[in-house]
C-alpha positions in Angstrom: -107.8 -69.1 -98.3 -106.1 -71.4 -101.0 -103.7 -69.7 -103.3 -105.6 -71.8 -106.0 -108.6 -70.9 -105.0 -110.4 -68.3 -108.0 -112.5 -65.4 -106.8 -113.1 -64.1 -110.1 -112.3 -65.4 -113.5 -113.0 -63.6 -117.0 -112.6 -64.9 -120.6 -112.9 -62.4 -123.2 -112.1 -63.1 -126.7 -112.4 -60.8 -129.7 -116.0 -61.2 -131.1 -116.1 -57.5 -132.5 -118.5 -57.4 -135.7 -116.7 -55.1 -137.9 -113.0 -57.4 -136.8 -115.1 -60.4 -138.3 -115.9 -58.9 -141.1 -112.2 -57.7 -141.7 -111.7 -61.3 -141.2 -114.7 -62.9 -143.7 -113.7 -60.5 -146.5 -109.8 -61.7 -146.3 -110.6 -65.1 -146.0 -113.1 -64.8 -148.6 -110.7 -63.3 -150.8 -108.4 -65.7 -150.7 -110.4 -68.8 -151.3 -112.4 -67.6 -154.5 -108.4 -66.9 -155.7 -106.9 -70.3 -154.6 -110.4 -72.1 -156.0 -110.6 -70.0 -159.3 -106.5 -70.3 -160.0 -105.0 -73.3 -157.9 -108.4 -75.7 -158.5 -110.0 -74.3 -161.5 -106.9 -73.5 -163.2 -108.3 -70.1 -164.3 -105.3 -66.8 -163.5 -106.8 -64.8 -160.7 -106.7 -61.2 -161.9 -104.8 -59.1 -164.9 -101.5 -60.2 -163.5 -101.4 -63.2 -161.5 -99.3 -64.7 -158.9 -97.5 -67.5 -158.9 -99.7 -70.7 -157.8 -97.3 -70.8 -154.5 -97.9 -67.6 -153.7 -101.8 -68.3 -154.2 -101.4 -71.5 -151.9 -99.2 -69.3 -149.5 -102.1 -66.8 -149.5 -104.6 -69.3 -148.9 -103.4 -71.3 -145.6 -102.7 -67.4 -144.3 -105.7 -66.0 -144.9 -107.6 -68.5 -145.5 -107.3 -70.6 -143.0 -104.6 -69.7 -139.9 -105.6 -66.0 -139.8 -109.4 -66.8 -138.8 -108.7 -69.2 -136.7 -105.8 -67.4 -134.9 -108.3 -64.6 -134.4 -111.5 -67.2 -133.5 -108.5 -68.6 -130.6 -107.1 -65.5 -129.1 -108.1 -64.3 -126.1 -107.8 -62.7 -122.9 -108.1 -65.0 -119.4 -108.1 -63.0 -116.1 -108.2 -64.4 -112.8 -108.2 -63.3 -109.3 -106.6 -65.6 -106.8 -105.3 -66.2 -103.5 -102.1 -64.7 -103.8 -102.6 -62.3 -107.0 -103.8 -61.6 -110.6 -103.4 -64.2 -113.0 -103.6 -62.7 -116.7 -103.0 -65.0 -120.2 -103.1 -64.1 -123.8 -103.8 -66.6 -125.2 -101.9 -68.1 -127.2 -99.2 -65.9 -126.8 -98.6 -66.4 -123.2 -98.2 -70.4 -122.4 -99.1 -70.3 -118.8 -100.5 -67.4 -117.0 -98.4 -64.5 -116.2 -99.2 -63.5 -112.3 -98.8 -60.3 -110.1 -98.9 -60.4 -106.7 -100.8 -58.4 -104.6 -97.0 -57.5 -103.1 -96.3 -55.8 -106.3 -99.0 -54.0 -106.4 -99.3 -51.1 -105.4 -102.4 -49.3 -106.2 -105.5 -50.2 -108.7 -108.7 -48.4 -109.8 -111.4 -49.1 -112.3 -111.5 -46.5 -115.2 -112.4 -45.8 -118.3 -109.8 -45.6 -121.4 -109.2 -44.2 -124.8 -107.8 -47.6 -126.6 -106.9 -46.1 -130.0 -105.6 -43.0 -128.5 -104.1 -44.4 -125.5 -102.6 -47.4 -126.8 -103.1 -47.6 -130.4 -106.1 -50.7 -130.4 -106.3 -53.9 -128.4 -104.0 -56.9 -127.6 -100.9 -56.6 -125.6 -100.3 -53.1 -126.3 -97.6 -50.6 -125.5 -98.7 -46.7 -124.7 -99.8 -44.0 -122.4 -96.1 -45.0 -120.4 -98.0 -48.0 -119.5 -98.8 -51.8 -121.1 -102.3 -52.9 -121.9 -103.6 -56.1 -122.4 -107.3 -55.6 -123.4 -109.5 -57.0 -125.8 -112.4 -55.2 -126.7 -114.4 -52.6 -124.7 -112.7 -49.2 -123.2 -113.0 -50.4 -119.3 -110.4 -52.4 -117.5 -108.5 -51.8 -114.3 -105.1 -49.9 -114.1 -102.5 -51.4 -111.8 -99.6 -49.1 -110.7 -97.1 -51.6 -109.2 -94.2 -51.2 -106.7 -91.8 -50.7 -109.3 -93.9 -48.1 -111.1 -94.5 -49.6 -113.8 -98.4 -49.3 -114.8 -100.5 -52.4 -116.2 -104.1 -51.6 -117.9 -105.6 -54.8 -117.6 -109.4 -54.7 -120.1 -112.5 -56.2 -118.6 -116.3 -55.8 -119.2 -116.1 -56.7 -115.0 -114.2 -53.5 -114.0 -116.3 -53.8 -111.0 -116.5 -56.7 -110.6 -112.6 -57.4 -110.7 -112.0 -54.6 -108.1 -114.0 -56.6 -105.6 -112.6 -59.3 -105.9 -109.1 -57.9 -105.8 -110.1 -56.3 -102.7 -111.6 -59.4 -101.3 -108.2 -61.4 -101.9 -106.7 -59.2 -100.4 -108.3 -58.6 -97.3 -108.4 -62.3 -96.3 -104.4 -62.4 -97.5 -104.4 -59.6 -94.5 -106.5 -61.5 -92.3 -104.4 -65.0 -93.0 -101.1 -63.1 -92.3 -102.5 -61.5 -89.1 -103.5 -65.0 -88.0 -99.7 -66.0 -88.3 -98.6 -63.6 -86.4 
């Protein structure tokens, strides 16, 4: 089997209702103040801010903060030689493990508040957790011990094809032998 070759692949991207209306209300917000104050030249509130700060306000919430959270997202793929996981756009290229590294993995279900305080790349539980919505995801203990909580709505799914990878890397390194 090609290293290249992709026996599973996941996008998931934050598309949580009560996130977007977090999101609508801020941006909303902020462009009835920049309109009323910066275009209509009316003061927005008892005690305005300055116009820069309105403006400021604006392209933050406004505009950059929906579309950074429309953007983000969490890629998972299951290759050849490993699992490929991005963040995007934190990560610039995807960040792999090899099945080398890894030393055991199971499906399970997680607390994400509890266990690791919400989603994204998250810190908790003595282990990292890069998971976007949802409470399933596969937990990776590698060689090293260090443990990886990777978040999927394909648990299953990602197991098998973990397991597939692997068995044909076993079967390709028994046929070099």
């Amino acid at each position: 089997m090609d290293q290249k070759d992709v026996l599973f692949r996941e996008v998931q991207r934050f598309r949580q209702l009560w996130i977007w209306v977090f999101v609508i209300f801020l941006m909303g917000l902020s462009w009835y103040s920049f309109i009323q104050q910066i275009v209509s030249k009316i003061p927005f509130g008892t005690r305005p801010a300055p116009d820069l700060v309105v403006i400021g306000m604006w392209i933050l919430f406004g505009l950059a903060f929906p579309v950074m959270t429309y953007i983000v997202g969490l890629t998972t793929e299951v290759r050849g030689d490993g699992i490929y996981i991005r963040f995007i756009p934190f990560h610039r290229k995807f960040r792999t493990m090899p099945f080398e590294a890894i030393q055991t993995y199971e499906a399970r279900t997680y607390r994400p508040l509890r266990e690791y305080r919400g989603w994204g790349i998250r810190y908790g539980s003595g282990s990292k957790a890069y998971n976007v919505s949802g409470n399933r995801g596969v937990q990776l203990v590698l060689s090293s011990g260090r443990k990886i909580l990777l978040g999927s709505q394909k648990a299953e799914e990602l197991i098998i094809a973990i397991e597939k990878a692997k068995r044909k890397t076993h079967e390709g390194d028994k046929s070099q032998d």
